[in-house]
C-alpha positions, 0 to 999 in steps of 0.5 A, a space after each residue: 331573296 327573302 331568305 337573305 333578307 331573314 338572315 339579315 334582319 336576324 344577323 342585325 337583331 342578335 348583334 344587338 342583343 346582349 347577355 347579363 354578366 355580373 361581377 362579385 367583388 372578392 373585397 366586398 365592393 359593389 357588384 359590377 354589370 356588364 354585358 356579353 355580346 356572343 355573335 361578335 364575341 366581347 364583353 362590355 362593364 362600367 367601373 364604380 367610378 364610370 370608366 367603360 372597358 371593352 374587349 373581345 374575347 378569344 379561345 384560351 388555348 390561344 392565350 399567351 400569359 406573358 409579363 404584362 397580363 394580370 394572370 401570369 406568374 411563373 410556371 406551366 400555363 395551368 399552374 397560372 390561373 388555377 383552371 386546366 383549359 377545356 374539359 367539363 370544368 375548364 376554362 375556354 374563354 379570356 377577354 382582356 377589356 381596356 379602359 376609356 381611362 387606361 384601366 385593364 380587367 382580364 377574364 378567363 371563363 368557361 362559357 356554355 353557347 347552348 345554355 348560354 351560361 358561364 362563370 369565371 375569373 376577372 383581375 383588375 389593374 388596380 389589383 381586384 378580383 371578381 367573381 364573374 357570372 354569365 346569364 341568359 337574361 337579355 339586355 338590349 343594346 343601349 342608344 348611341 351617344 346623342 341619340 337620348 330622346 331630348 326633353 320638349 321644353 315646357 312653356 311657362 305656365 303650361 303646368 299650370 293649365 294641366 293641372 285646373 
């Protein structure tokens, strides 16, 4: 029984444990952070204008690049991205995030669980590219909408007193 409770309790602190993802613009603009959470797996960023996208990422082999994706292009599968799927060096990840505002970023990356290290490639709607980098730092999971600690209101005059 103790052992499913520690199970638990690790299975609910992970899920609420994220990893750095850093994204370099081609074009010079601001460098974007997200967060990478690999027990769900899915990757979470707020754009320079505060749009949130979110998606899951599933295994590149299982990627179709059809019309529609930001990675397709005519021709064999590895010829659209530029990266062969699996191997030292390729690919093994890719994630489409979906805006609150309509906005789409893919990525495929190549993400390392044991280092948990990675790097890769993100396009945009609006037709940016980034540089990504997973990191081991840790983030923790942000409070849920509403659950800020709300300020006490400071009566008139109190100030005053605290500062004699």
């Amino acid at each position: 029984m103790k052992k499913l409770i520690l199970i638990a309790f690790l299975l609910v602190l992970t899920s609420c444990t994220y990893y750095q993802v850093r994204f370099v613009d081609w074009q010079g603009g601001p460098e974007l952070k997200g967060r990478y959470n690999e027990v769900t797996p899915s990757i979470e960023v707020t754009l320079p204008g505060g749009e949130k996208l979110a998606g899951d990422d599933i295994p590149y082999e299982k990627v179709a690049f059809v019309k529609g994706s930001l990675f397709y292009q005519s021709g064999p599968k590895n010829a659209i991205v530029g990266f062969k799927p699996g191997g030292s060096v390729g690919v093994n990840r890719y994630v489409r995030l979906v805006g609150d505002r309509g906005s789409v970023m893919e990525i495929i990356f190549k993400y390392n669980i044991a280092a948990r290290q990675g790097y890769g490639w993100a396009k945009t709607s609006d037709g940016r590219d980034y540089d990504v980098f997973f990191s081991d730092v840790r983030i923790t999971a942000e409070k849920k909408a509403g659950a800020e600690k709300k300020k006490t209101p400071v009566k008139e005059g109190a100030e005053k007193k605290e500062k004699k």
